[in-house]
C-alpha positions, -999 to 999 in steps of 0.1 A, spaced: 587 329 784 583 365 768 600 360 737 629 371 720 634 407 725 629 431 695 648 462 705 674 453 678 648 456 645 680 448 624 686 413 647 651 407 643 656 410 606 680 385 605 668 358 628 633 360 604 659 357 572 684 331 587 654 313 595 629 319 570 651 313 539 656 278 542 621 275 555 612 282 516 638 262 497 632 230 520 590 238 511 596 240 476 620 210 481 587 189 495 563 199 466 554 226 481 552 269 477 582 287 493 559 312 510 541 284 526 573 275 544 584 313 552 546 309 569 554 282 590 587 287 602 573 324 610 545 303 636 575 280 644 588 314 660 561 332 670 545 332 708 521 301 691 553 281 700 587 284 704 581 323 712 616 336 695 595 366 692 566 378 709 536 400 697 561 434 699 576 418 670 551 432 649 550 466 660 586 471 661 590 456 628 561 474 611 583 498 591 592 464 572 558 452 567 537 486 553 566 484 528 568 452 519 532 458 513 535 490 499 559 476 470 539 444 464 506 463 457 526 492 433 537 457 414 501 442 409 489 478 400 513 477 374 496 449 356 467 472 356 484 486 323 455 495 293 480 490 268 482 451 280 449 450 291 431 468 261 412 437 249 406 416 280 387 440 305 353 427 301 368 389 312 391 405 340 361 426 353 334 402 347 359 382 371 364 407 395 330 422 397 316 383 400 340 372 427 333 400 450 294 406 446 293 365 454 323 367 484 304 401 500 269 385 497 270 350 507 293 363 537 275 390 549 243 366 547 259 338 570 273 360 593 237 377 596 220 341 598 242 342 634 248 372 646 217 388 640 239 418 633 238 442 603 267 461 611 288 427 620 277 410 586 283 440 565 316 450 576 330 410 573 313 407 541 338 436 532 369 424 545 363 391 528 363 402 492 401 410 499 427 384 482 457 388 489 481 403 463 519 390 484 507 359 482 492 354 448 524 372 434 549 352 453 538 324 441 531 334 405 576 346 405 582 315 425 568 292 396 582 316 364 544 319 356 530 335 325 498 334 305 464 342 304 455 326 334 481 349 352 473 379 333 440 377 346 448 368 377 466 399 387 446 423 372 417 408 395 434 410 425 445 441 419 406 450 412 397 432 443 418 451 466 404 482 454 370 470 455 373 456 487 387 495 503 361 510 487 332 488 499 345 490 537 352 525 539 310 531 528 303 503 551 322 515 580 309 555 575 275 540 573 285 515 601 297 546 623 269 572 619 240 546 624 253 530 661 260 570 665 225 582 659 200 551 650 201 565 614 212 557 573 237 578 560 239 565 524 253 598 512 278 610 542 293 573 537 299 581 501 315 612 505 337 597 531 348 568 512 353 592 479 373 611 498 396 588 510 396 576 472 405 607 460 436 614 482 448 581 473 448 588 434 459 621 437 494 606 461 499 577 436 494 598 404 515 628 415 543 609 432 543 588 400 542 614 373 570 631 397 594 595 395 585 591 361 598 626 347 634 624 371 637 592 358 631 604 321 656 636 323 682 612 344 682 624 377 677 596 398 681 561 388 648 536 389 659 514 419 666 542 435 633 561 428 610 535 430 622 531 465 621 567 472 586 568 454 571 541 478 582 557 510 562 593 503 535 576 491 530 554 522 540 588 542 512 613 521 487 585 525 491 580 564 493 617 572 458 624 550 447 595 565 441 576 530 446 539 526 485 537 521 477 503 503 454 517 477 476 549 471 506 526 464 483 504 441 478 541 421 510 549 417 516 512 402 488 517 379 504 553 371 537 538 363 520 509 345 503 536 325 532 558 314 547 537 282 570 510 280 599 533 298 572 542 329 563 502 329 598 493 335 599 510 365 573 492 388 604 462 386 630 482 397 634 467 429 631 429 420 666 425 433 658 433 467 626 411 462 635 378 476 650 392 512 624 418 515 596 388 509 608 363 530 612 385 559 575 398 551 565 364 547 580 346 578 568 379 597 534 371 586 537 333 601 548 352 637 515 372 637 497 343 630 480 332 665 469 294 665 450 302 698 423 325 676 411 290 661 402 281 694 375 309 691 366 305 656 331 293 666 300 288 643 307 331 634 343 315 619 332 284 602 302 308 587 330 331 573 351 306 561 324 285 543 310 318 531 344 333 520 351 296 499 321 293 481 318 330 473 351 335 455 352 295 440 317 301 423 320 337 418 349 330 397 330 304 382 300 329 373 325 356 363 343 333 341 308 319 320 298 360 317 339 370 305 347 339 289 350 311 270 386 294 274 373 267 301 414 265 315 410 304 333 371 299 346 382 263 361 411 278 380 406 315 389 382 312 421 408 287 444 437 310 430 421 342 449 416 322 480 445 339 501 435 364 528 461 381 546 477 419 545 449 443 534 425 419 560 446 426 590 444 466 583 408 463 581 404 446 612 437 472 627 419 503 616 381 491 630 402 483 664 416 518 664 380 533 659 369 550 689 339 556 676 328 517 671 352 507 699 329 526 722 297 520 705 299 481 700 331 465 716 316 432 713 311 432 676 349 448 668 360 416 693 341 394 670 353 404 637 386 406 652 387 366 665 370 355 632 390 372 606 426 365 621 416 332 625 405 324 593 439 344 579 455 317 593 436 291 574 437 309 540 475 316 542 488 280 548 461 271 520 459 298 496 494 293 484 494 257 474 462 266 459 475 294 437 503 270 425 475 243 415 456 262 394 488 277 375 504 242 371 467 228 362 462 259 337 499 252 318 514 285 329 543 274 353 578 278 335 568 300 310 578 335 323 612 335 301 622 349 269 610 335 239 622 343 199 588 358 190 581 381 224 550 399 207 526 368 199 506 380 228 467 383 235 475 423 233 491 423 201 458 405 184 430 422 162 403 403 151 381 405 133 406 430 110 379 445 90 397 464 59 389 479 25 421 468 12 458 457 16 470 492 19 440 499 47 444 471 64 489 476 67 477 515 82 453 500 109 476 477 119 506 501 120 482 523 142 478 490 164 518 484 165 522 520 182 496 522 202 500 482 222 538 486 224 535 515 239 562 536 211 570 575 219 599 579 196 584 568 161 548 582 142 526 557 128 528 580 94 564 567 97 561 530 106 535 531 72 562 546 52 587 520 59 561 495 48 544 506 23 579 516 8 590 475 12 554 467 2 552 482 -34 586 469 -44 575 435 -35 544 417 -20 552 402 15 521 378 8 535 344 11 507 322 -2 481 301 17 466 333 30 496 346 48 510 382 50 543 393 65 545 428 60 575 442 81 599 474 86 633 479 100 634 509 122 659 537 122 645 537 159 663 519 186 638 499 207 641 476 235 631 444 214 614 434 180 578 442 179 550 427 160 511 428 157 486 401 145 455 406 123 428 378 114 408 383 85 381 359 82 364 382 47 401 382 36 417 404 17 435 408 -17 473 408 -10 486 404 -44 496 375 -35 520 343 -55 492 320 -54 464 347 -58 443 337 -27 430 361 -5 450 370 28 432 355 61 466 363 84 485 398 86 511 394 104 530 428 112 568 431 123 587 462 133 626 459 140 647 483 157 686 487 145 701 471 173 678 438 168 687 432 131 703 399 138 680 384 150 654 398 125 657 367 100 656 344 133 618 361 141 605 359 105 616 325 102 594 315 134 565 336 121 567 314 90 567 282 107 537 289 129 518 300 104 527 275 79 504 252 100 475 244 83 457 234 117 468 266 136 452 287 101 421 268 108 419 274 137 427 311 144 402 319 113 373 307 138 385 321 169 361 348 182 385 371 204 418 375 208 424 354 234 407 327 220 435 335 190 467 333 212 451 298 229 452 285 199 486 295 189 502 288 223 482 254 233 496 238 201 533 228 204 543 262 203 577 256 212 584 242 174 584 276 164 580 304 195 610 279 217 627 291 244 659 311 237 676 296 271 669 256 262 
């Protein structure tokens, strides 16, 4: 049988939908990840059984899957936002660096141990630091996930990713020129892989500084843009021969980068997100070839053992160096287990080398067999694995709106070192602008607000608590807030004359008002806790700040607005 012919791209579309759909609500019915069940009823279709569709399916339906791809990778660069990320990038690239130093060495070792083969072990220890990013972030939507854990998370695969392009393309240069000529070529590798690099950043950086200024003087609406903006990235990349994937992963970390109005944009097209990831998803599952684990071989179990161990106990390593909150180091390494999209253009683009076609056909064929093989392991595993460590770290269900949106590991100073009351309100007003991101109002402003409430009446409560707070003239897209521990504690002029350990700073635009005394109110009650007080005036780091504030029954005071 040849398969289901795939002439009609929009039939083919469907038939993956109609089928791949109800795939994922009946997996997620059984206990199971939606996009493990768009996997399987993709190999349910494909020429592994049934053969719906045969192996044109993915050619004629590639259009579909470089986009899908190219919109999945512009969302996880988003998360790559400093203003979010400001005070956790030595635990998300102590993480990251860990993971992949462990992944590329142990698997480039073993496949050496068998092969015998420098060039094989190299260039498979580079496409195994890959994790990939559709899968991690189905999941993470799929179960309303949010939290540290998930914070981190996607800011490491999004570092992986670009890790992982930059070690292959100076592997592969080097690769090249030495079965060319017999010799190194440290330095030409370099300047190849730079290169590549540097085409990349400059697509994704001007394409996004282009969406984000039509957006700004309302010319073109974000759904529409973003769209737009993906397509020409993908298009600049593949005609400069740059990695489409890393240039759309720039252009999210552009938009991620451009304040709270250029953030906004890397979600424009969350309403087309469920058809456009089921399709990709259940696509996936028809690529998948059950016949490669017939030749998986000692080279495959090598890889997959390897591949394993390298990112379990590099995330292990990278979470004792990064640190100390034992929930994120226990769960990170199975979490970056998938392998999937970035892989398969790896092994695509060594195929459609020439060059290392002609020079070593035997070792592209190897590579080849191993790494779609294993693909097919990691993507019926990775997902449930993703889901266990996000249910086993606390996260699942928390990705909704809550009355106190700013107690957040960004929002957090500490230590707040500060001369006095007065110095302490203008560092944290500096803090305030810079974390949420404000264009519209001057930190010179935001202090005059305060200080003005401030010297009419103390907003010291007592028991070393301090509210100061300011309604803006400002509109603003929600109430905004900061949080500043002071373990040397600071004279407040407080009722009961004690020293103020907690500064807690809120900033509420006009529209918000009502719900201003709502906010306050919950500030109060959290930090009325004498527990939590103790506890956050020993914390180390911020994170270590919001794990105390959100492992305690945080929904007393920071509840749910939708329960």
């Amino acid at each position: 049988m040849n398969g289901f012919n795939t002439d009609n791209p929009i039939l083919a579309l469907s038939i993956l939908f109609v089928v791949g759909y109800p795939a994922g609500l009946l997996a997620r019915k059984i206990g199971i990840p939606k996009v493990t069940g768009n996997i399987l009823a993709g190999v349910l279709l494909g020429p592994s059984l049934f053969m719906v569709f045969d192996d044109s399916a993915a050619k004629t339906l590639k259009p579909l899957t470089v986009f899908a791809m190219g919109m999945i990778t512009c969302v996880v660069g988003g998360h790559l936002s400093y203003r979010r990320l400001h005070n956790a990038l030595k635990r998300i690239g102590s993480f990251a660096i860990a993971e992949v130093a462990m992944t590329f060495t142990l698997v480039a070792s073993g496949i050496y141990w068998f092969t015998e083969s420098l060039p094989t072990a190299l260039l498979m220890g580079a496409i195994a630091t890959e994790t990939a990013p559709a899968t991690v972030l189905a999941v993470v939507r799929e179960e309303k996930a949010k939290g540290l854990l998930i914070k981190t998370l996607l800011a490491v695969v999004a570092l992986d990713n670009v890790l992982c392009i930059l070690i292959f393309s100076l592997i592969k240069a080097q690769v090249t020129h030495f079965l060319a000529s017999g010799e190194m070529a440290i330095l030409t590798a370099m300047v190849v892989a730079c290169k590549g690099l540097l085409f990349s950043i400059l697509i994704g950086s001007g394409v996004g500084a282009l969406l984000v200024y039509l957006v700004r003087k309302k010319k073109i609406e974000p759904f529409s843009g973003l769209f737009m903006a993906i397509l020409l990235s993908i298009s600049a990349a593949e005609i400069l021969h740059a990695s489409p994937l890393l240039t759309s992963l720039t252009l999210g970390i552009f938009l991620g980068n451009s304040g709270r109005d250029g953030e906004s944009l890397v979600t424009s097209l969350e309403s087309l997100e469920p058809v456009l990831m089921t399709c990709f998803f259940t696509l996936a599952g028809v690529d998948i070839h059950l016949d490669s684990l017939g030749k998986f071989g000692a080279i495959g179990a090598a890889y997959l053992v390897a591949r394993f161990v390298g990112k379990v106990s590099g995330g292990a390593i990278g979470g004792f160096l990064g640190t100390d909150i034992a929930r994120i180091r226990s769960n990170i390494g199975p979490a970056l287990l998938s392998h999937a999209g970035l892989a398969i253009g790896l092994v695509v683009l060594l195929q459609g080398d020439p060059d290392l076609a002609a020079a070593n056909p035997k070792m592209i064929e190897d590579i080849t067999n191993v790494v779609l093989a294993s693909i097919v392991i990691f993507e019926i595993l990775g997902p449930p694995l993703v889901r266990r460590s996000v249910t086993r770290a606390g996260e699942a269900g928390k990705d909704r709106e809550r009355i106190v949106k700013f107690i957040q590991e960004e929002y957090i100073v500490t230590p707040l070192e500060a001369e006095d009351k007065w110095d302490a309100i203008r560092q944290l007003a500096a803090f305030l602008i810079k974390t949420h991101g404000i264009k519209d109002l001057t930190v010179e402003d935001l202090i005059e607000s305060i200080e003005e409430r401030e010297k009419s009446i103390s907003t010291a409560m007592g028991s070393g608590v301090a509210i100061p707070h300011a309604k803006l003239p400002a509109s603003g897209p929600d109430i905004m807030g900061v949080m500043g521990i002071c373990p040397a504690g600071i004279d407040f002029d407080a009722p009961d004359h004690r020293p103020v350990h907690y500064i807690i700073m809120i900033a509420t635009p006009k529209e918000h008002q009502d719900r201003h005394l709502q906010v306050m109110a919950a500030v109060a009650r959290m930090i009325s806790n004498a527990d939590i007080r103790a506890k956050l005036l020993t914390a180390q780091t911020p994170a270590e700040v919001y794990e105390v504030i959100e492992v305690e029954p945080s929904e007393n005071y920071n509840y749910f607005l939708e329960d």
